[in-house]
N, C-alpha and C positions, 0 to 999 in steps of 0.2 A: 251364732250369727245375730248381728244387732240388726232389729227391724225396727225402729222409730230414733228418729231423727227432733231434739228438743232444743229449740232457742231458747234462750235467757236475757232477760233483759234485766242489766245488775246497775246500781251506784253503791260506791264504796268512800269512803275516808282513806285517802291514799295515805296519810301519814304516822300508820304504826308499819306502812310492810315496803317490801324493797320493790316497788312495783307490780307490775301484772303477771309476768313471766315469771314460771317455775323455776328456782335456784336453791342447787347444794346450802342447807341449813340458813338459807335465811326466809322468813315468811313473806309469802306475796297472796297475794290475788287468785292468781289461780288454784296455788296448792294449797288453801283451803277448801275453795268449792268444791274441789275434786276430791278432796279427803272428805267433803261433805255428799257429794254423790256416790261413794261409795259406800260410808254410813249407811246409807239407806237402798241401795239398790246391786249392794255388794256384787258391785260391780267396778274395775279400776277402769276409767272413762275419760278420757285424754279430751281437754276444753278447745276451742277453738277459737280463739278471741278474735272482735275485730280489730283491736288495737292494743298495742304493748306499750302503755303508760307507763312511765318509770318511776322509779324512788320519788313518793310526797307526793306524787301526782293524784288526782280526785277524779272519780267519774258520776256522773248523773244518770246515763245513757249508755254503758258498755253492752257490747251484746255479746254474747259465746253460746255454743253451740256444741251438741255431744251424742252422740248415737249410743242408742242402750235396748235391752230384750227387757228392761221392767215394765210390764202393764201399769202402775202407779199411774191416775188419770191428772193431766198438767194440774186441775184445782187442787189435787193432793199433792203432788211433788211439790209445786213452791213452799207452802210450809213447813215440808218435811225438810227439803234442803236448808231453810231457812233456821230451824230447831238449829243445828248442826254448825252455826257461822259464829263469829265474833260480831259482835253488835257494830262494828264498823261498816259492816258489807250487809247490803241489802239484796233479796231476788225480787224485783218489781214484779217479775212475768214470767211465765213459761208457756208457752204454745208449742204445738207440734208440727214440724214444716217439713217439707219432701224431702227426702232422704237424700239429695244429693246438695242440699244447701251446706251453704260452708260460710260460718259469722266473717272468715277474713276474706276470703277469696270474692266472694257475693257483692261486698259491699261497693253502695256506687259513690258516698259519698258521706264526708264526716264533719260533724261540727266540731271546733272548740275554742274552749273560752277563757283569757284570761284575764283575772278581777286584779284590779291593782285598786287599793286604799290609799288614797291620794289624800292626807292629813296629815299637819305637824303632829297630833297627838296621839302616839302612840294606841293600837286596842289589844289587851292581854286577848281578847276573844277571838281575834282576826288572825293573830300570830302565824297559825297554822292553815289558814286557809285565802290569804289575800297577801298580795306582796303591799308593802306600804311604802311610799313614794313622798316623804315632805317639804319637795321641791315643788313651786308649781308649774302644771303641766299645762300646755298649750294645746285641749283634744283636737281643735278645729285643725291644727297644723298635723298632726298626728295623723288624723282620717286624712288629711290629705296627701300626704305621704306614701299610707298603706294602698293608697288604690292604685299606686304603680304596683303592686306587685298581682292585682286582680288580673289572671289571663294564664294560657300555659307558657313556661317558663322554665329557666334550669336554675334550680333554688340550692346549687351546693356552696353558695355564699351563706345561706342561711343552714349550713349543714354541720354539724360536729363531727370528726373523726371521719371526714369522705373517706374512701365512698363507702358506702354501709348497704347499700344496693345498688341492681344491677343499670340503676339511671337514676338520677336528678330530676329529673323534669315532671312535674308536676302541673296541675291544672288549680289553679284558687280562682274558684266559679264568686266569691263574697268575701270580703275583708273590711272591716267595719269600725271604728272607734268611736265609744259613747260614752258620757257624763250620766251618772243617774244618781238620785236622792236615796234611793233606799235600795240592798240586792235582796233579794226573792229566790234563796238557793234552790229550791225543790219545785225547778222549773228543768226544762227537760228541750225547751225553746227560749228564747230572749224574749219572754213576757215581761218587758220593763219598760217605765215610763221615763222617756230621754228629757232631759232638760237642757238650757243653754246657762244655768247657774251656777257659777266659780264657784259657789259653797257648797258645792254635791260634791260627797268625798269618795263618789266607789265611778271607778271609770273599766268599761268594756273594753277588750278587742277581740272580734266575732269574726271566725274565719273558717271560710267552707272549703276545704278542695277536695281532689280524686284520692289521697293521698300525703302523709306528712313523711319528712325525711326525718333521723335522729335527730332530737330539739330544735327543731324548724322552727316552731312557734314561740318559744322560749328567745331563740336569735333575734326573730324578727322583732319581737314585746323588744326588746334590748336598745334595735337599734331605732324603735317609734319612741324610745324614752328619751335617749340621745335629744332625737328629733324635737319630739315636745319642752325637754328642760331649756332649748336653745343650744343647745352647743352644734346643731347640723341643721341644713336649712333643708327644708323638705324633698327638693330632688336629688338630697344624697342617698335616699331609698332607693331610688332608679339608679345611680351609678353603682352604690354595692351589689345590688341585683346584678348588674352585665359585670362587674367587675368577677364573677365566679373564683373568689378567695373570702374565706372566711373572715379569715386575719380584717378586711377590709368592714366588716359588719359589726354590731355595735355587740355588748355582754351577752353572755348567757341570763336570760330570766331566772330567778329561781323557781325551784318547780312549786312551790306552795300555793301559788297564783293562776295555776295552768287546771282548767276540766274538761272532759272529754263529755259533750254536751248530750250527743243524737248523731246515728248511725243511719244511714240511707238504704234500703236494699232497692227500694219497688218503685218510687218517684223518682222523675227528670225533676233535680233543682229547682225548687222556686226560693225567688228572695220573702217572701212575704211569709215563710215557714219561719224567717230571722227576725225581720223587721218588726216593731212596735206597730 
């Protein structure tokens, strides 16, 4: 019988593994750590993510969760788990929480973030971690766009492959688009300094809700590009929203540009946990 109850508070490099979720022969997320919690507390220990980030996707902020009979005290276990990983994946944290907590079920509310490198010039560095854009973007139109979708809502416009759950409807408590001079990966919040300068190459979109549908985020990035390049005037964000047809929404993002930032258990939202 397992009697302790251990969150983890994980960032990974999403782009050697096929996402977060366990799959027949190919490497993810999970089926490390769990190969790595076993290593050490030989024990097989089924993870409980908050969030199933797909193929190329990044976390800063993942949380999972696992009930286990090893005494190992949390200061020991993070490093011990941590022996055991590919240097892609990191254990920020381990604490011990009431035993009927659950990383997916619990959570009240999720960040995420995705960087777009907005330069004509190419960066071999970025490749893998920022989508690059060198068209110029419009962010002021952009943020203005995205805040039609701030409120509850049925976002299977912004859905892949509806339905995938048992509703649409979602609540985005913050949706947000910023220009910034420099990014600051090993932020865990939107600790960055916004600017109003056309020559800042790395632009935000920070968005909080109850809940994402299959690449929700990735859609909407898609169609605030649209938005920003010109080719859609900003209140086509509100007509794709009620129009609930994908087909009507702008590309899929690629997932290289997409992080899962901060997980919510215990706090009612506040914006100033986002805001600069």
């Amino acid at each position: 019988m397992s009697d302790r109850n251990l969150k983890l508070l994980i960032a990974y490099d999403g782009q050697p593994f096929y996402g977060w979720q366990v799959q027949p022969d190919r490497p993810t997320v999970q089926q490390h750590i769990e190969e790595a919690i076993l290593a050490i507390t030989q024990e097989h220990s089924r993870l409980a993510g908050a969030g199933r980030t797909d193929t190329g996707v990044h976390a800063l902020g993942q949380v999972a969760s696992f009930r286990t009979t090893s005494k190992i005290p949390c200061e020991r276990m993070r490093p011990a788990i941590q022996s055991k990983l590919p240097e892609e994946i990191a254990i920020r944290d381990v604490t011990e929480v009431s035993y009927d907590f659950h990383a997916g079920h619990h959570a009240k509310w999720k960040h995420y973030r995705y960087l777009i490198f907005n330069s004509r010039i190419a960066s071999p560095h970025l490749r893998h971690y920022a989508t690059r854009i060198a068209d110029d973007l419009n962010v002021d139109i952009m943020n203005d766009a995205a805040q039609s979708l701030v409120g509850k809502h049925d976002f299977r416009s912004f859905e892949s492959n509806y339905p995938n759950k048992a509703t649409s409807v979602r609540t985005v408590k913050y949706c947000r688009v910023s220009r910034t001079q420099h990014w600051e990966m090993w932020h865990s919040q939107a600790e960055i300094s916004s600017t109003e300068s056309p020559e800042a190459p790395f632009i935000f979109l920070d968005i909080v809700a109850d809940g994402f549908l299959y690449n929700m985020v990735r859609a909407i990035t898609g169609t605030l590009l649209k938005i920003g390049m010109g080719f859609w005037e900003p209140e086509e964000a509100r007509r794709i929203l009620e129009a609930m047809d994908r087909k009507q929404a702008g590309p899929t993002a690629p997932a290289n540009g997409l992080y899962l930032m901060h997980v919510e258990y215990d706090r009612q939202f506040n914006a100033n946990l986002i805001q600069d």
